[in-house]
N, C-alpha and C positions, 0 to 999 in steps of 0.2 A: 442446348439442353443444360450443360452448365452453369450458364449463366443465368439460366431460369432457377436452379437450384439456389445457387447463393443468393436472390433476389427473393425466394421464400424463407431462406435461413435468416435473412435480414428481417423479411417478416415480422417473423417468430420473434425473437429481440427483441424489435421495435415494442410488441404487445404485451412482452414480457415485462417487458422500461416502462410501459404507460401504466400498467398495472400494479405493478409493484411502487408509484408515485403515488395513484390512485390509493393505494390502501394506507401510506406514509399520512397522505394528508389526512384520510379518514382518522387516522389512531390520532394526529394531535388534534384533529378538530372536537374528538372525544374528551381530550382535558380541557378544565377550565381554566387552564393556567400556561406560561411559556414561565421562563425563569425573570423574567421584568415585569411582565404583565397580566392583568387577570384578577382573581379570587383566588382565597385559599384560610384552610383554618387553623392556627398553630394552637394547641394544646400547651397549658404554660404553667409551673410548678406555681404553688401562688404565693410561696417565701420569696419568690422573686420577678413578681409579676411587674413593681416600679420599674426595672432596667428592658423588660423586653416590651413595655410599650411605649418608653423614648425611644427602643430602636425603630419599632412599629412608627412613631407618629414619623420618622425622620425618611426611613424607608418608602411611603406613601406620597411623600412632596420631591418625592426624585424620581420615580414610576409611575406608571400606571396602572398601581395594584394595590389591591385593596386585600388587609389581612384582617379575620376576626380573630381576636384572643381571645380562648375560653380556659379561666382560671380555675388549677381543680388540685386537689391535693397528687404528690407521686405515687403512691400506690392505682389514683386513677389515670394518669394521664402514661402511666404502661400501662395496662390495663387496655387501658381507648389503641394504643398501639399493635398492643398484640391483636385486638380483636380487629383491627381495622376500621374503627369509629374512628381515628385518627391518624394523617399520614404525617405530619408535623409535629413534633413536641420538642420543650426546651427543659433541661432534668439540670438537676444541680450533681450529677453526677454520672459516670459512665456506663454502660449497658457492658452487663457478666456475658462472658460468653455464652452459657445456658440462654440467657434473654435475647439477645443476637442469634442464636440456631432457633429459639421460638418465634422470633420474628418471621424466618426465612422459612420451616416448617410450614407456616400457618398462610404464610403468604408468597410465598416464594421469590422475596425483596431481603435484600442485602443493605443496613440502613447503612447511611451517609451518614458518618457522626464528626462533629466541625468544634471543636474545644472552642470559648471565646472571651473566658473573665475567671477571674478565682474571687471568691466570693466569701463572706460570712454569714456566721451563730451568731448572734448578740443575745448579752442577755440585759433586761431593761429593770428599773427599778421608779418609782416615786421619789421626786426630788427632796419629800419631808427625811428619807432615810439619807445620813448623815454618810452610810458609808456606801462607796462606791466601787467593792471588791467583793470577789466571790472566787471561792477556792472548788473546783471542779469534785476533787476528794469528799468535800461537803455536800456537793448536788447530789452524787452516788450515795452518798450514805440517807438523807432525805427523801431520795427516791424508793431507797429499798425500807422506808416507814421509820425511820431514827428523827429523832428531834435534832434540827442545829438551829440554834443561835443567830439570828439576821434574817430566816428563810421562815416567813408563815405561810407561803404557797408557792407553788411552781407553776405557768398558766402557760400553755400551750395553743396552737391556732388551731394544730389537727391530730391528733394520734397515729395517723396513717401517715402523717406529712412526712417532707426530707429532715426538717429543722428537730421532729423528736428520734428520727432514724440516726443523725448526728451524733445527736448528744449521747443516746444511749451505747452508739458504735465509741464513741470516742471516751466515755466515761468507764465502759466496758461490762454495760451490765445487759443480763437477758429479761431478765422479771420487775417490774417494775411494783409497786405498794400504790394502790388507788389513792390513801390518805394524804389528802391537803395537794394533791396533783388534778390538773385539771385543764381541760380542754374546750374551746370553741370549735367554730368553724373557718377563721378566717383570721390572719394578721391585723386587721384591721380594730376587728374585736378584740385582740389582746392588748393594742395598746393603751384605746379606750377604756378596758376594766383596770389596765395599771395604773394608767394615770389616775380613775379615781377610786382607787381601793388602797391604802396603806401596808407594807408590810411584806405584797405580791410582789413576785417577781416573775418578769415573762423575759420567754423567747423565740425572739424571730430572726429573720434575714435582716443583715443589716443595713439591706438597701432600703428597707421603711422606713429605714429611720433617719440614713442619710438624705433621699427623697421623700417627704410621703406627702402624699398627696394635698390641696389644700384644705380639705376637712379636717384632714388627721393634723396638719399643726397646730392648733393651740393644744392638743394636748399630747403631741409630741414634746413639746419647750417643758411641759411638767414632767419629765423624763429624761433619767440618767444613764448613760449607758456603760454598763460595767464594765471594768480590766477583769482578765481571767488569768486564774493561775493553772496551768495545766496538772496532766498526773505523771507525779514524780518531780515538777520542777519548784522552782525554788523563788519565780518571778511570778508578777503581774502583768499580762500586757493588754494594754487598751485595742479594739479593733480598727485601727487608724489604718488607712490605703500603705503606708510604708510599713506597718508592721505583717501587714496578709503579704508584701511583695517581698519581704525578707524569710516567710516563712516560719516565724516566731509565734504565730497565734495560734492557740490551740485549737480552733473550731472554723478552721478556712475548708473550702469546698470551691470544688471547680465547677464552671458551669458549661453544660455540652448543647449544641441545636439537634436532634436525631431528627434526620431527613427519610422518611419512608414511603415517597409518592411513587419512588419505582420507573420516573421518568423525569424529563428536564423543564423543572416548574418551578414555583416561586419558591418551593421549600429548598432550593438547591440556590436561586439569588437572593433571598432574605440570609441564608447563612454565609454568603461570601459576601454581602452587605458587611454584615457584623462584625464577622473576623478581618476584614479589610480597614483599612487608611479612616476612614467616618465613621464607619461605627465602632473602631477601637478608639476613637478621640470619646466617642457618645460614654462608651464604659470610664474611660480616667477621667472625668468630666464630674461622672455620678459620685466618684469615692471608691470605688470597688477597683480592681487590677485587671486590666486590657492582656486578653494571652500574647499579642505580641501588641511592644511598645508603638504607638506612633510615630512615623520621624518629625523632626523639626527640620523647617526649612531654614539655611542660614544663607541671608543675601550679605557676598561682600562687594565693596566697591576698590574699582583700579584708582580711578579720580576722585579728589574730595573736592567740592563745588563750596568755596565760601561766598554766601552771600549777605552782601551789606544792608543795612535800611537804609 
């Protein structure tokens, strides 16, 4: 009688183990993705869209995963976040804690947020203009409708983008003056109207400019990219990889991967891609600053082998 008992208790168990297997597989057979392999769609600021599709094209020839990029200003790509249009996004900057409890509120997902590059503002000009500085103190005051000197426009990709969220965080203004300020859709088009308009001055991320694409060089090379002087200092400094790593550039931003799939998928191995050994080489590589440095490997030798002809 006993031994009948424990041979039903084992039962039980047993159906309980196959069940609870059974349902393990059903939930991942429900995503389209494991953390290597699959589909998946990353959501991508588009001031900095050059650097996350070298990691995209590099990421693809090492798995078996296919990622779409869809390039949208940061105003959309939270937006597509909170509302769950998107479980993947790449922001040039961190989630408030307010945006992190709206995340979990709405969806009840905790994002993964994986830091991976420190990044720039650039501001561009036309090579006919002679000079290749621009003092921050003078963009605020031209933005708030004053006349300066060197500045006949300010051209912008997006108005909702990170790149005017920046300037305006860092130059310290709330209100901006419509006059001679001016916006596209797209980095692309700004560089194209600088290069052929005189006078304009744009800004973008200045991964376009260290990469851009091969349409956008020839009129990339017609384009200068300004030193900046910040506010209150006293210097110039160019957006050069050793000046964002020293921290001396007025207009550097970090860049985060926000992982919101809520399970272990490709938005959790594309971002440890990134931050890891390969694709910190892919960022110092592009011009921009890797969050942690790559190592070098150094081979030494015990024996030195001379050999004659």
């Amino acid at each position: 009688m006993k031994k009948n008992k424990i041979n039903k208790k084992h039962f039980v168990f047993l159906m309980l183990g196959m069940l609870a297997i059974l349902f393990a597989c059903k939930q991942d057979a429900s995503n389209p993705d494991s953390i290597l392999e699959g589909k998946a769609t990353v959501h991508v600021d588009e001031s900095i869209f050059p650097i996350v599709e070298d990691e995209q094209m590099v990421f693809e020839t090492q798995y078996k995963a296919k990622l779409t990029l869809v390039s949208k200003s940061e105003n959309e790509v939270l937006n597509d976040l909170f509302d769950g249009k998107a479980t993947i996004g790449v922001l040039t900057r961190n989630l408030t804690e307010a945006e992190k409890s709206n995340i979990l509120s709405k969806r009840k997902i905790t994002p993964k947020i994986t830091p991976i590059a420190l990044d720039g503002v650039a501001f561009i000009s036309n090579k006919s203009i002679q000079d290749t500085l621009i003092n921050l103190e003078d963009v605020a005051k031209f933005m708030n409708g004053a006349e300066v000197k060197g500045i006949k426009g300010l051209v912008f990709d997006n108005l909702n983008s990170s790149v005017y969220k920046t300037l305006l965080s860092v130059a310290g203004l709330k209100n901006v003056a419509q006059k001679n300020v001016f916006s596209f859709k797209t980095s692309k088009e700004v560089i194209n109207y600088v290069a052929e308009n005189d006078g304009m001055i744009g800004v973008v991320g200045i991964n376009w400019m260290f990469q851009p694409t091969l349409d956008l060089q020839s009129n990339v090379d017609k384009l200068n990219i300004m030193s900046v002087k910040g506010i209150g200092k006293s210097e110039y400094v160019y957006p050069s990889q050793d000046n964002l790593a020293k921290g001396i550039y007025p207009l550097a931003r970090d860049l985060y991967i926000i992982n919101c799939q809520g399970y272990s998928g490709l938005g959790m191995g594309f971002a440890s891609f990134v931050a890891g050994e390969r694709g910190q080489r892919i960022i110092l590589k592009s011009g921009l600053v890797p969050e942690n440095f790559p190592s070098r490997k150094i081979v030494t030798r015990t024996n030195i082998v001379n050999i004659k002809n």
